[in-house]
C-alpha positions in Angstrom: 87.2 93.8 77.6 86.1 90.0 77.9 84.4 88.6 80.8 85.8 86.0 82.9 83.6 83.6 81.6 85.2 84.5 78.0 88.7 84.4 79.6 87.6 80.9 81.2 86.7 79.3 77.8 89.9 80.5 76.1 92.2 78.3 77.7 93.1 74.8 77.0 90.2 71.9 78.2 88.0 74.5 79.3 85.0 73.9 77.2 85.5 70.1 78.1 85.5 70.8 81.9 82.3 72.5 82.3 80.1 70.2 80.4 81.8 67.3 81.9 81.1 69.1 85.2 77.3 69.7 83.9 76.8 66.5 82.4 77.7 64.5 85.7 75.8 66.6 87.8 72.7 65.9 85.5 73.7 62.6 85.5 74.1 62.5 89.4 70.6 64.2 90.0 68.7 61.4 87.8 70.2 58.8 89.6 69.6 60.7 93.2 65.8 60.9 92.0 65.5 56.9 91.4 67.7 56.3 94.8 64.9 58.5 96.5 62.3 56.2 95.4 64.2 53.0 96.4 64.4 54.0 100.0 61.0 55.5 100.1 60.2 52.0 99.9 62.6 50.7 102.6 62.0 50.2 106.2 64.8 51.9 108.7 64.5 52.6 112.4 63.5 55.6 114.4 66.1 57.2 116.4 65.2 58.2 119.8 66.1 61.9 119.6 66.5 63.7 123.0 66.2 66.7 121.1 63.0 66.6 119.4 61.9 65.5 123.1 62.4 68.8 124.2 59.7 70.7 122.3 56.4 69.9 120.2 56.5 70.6 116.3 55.6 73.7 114.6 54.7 73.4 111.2 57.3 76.1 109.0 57.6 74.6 105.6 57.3 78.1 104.1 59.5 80.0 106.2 62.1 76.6 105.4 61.4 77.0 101.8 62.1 80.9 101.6 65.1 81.0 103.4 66.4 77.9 101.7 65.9 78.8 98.2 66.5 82.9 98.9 70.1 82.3 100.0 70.8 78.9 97.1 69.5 81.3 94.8 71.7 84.2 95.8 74.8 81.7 96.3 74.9 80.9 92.6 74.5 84.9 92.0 77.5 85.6 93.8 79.6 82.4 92.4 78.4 82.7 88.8 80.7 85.9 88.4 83.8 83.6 88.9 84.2 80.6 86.7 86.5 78.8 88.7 84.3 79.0 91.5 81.3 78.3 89.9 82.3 75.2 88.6 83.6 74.2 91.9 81.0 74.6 93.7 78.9 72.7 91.0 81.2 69.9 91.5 81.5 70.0 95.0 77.5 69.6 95.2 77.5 67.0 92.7 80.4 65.0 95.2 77.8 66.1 98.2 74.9 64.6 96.5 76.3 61.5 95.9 77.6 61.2 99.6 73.9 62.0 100.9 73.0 59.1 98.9 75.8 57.1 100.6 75.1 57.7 103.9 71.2 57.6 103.8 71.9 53.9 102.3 74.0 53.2 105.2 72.2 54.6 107.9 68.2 53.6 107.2 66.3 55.7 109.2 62.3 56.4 109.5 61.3 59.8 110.0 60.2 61.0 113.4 57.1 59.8 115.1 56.2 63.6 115.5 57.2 64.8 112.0 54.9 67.3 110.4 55.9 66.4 106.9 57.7 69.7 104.7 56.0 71.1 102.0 58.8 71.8 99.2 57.2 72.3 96.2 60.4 72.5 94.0 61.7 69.4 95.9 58.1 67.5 94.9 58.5 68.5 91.3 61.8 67.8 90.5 62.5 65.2 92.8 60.2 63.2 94.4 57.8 63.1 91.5 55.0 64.7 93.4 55.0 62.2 96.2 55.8 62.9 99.3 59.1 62.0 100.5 60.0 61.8 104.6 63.0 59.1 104.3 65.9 61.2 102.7 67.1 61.9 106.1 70.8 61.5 107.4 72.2 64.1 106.3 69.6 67.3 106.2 70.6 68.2 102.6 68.9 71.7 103.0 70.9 72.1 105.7 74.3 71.1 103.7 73.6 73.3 100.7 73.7 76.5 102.3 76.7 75.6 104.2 78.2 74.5 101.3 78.1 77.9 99.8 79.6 78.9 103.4 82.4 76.9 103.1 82.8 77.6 99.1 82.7 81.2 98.9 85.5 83.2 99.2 84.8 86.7 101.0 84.7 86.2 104.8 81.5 87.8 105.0 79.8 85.9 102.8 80.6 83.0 104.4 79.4 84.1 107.9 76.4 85.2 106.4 75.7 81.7 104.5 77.2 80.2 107.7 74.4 82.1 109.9 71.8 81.1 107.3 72.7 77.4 107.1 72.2 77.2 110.9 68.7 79.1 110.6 67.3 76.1 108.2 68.4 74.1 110.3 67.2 75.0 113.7 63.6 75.4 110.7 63.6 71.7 110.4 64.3 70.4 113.7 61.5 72.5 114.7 59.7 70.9 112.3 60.9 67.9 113.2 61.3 67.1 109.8 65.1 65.7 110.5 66.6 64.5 113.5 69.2 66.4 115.3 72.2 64.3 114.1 71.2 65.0 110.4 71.3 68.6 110.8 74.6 68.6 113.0 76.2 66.4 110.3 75.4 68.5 107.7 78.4 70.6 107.8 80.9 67.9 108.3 79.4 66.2 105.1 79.6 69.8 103.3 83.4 70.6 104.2 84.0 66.8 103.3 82.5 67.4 99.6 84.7 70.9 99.1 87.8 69.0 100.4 87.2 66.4 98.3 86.3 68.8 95.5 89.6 70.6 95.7 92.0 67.5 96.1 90.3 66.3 92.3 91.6 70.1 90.9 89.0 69.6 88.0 88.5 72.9 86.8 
């Protein structure tokens, strides 16, 4: 019996579709890397965040990173099964990336007086070529890629699960006070905007 991958590839434009899909994505991340530098460089203004008033930082960057990477790691297991929803959700990150890069051009911020700056070693790898990065701030994008998988899978307790998880990393970095409060509440409205906007292109 063929897989649904198999079944995927067998119909018309396929093929086409998913390295499109992968090859804007790549495409998407390379330019996100160089946009990270550019405002690295830029000057913004700090917010004055009741919020963060409320409480002194605690320093959780490896509590942040497990739960973070333990539930992207299991969204892609439970999405890969499905084609159509793999690629979706692929695309729908891609659209989510390049809206983070929007709004953190439009809305220059400098990180919090009281940060404690995260240690994300996959982040400083692959993205901020080993530097350390504490500008890339509305919207909290570790916040948005959990609830992305919340909004973007399809069995209702999988999504209040991811939904439940997205909200832990983000009450993790305001305690950190690695974002401000209105990053991490805007994270879900920017991750329902990218799967809206995924699903109105129909692209797979």
């Amino acid at each position: 019996m063929k897989n649904a991958w198999q079944r995927y590839f067998e119909r018309p434009n396929k093929k086409v579709i998913f390295f499109s899909t992968l090859i804007t994505f790549a495409l998407v991340l390379i330019l996100f890397v160089n946009f990270l530098t550019f405002i690295e460089k830029r000057e913004g203004f700090v917010f004055n965040d009741p919020i963060l008033k409320l409480f002194d930082p605690i320093s959780l960057s490896g509590p942040i990173f497990i739960v973070t990477y333990f539930l992207a790691v299991l969204g892609v297991i439970l999405s890969i099964r499905d084609p159509f929803l793999f690629i979706s959700l692929i695309q729908a990150y891609t659209i989510m990336i390049a809206l983070r890069m929007l709004s953190i051009y439009l809305v220059p911020l400098n990180p919090p007086l009281s940060i404690i700056s995260l240690k994300d070693s996959f982040l400083q790898s692959f993205f901020y070529s080993g530097r350390e990065n504490l500008k890339d701030l509305f919207f909290s994008g570790h916040t948005a890629t959990i609830f992305l998988f919340a909004f973007g899978l399809k069995r209702n307790h999988q999504r209040w699960f991811f939904t439940i998880g997205a909200c832990v990393v983000g009450v993790l970095v305001l305690l950190q006070h690695v974002h401000y409060s209105v990053d991490v509440f805007a994270a879900p409205v920017f991750a329902f905007g990218a799967i809206f906007i995924q699903k109105k292109l129909v692209l797979i």
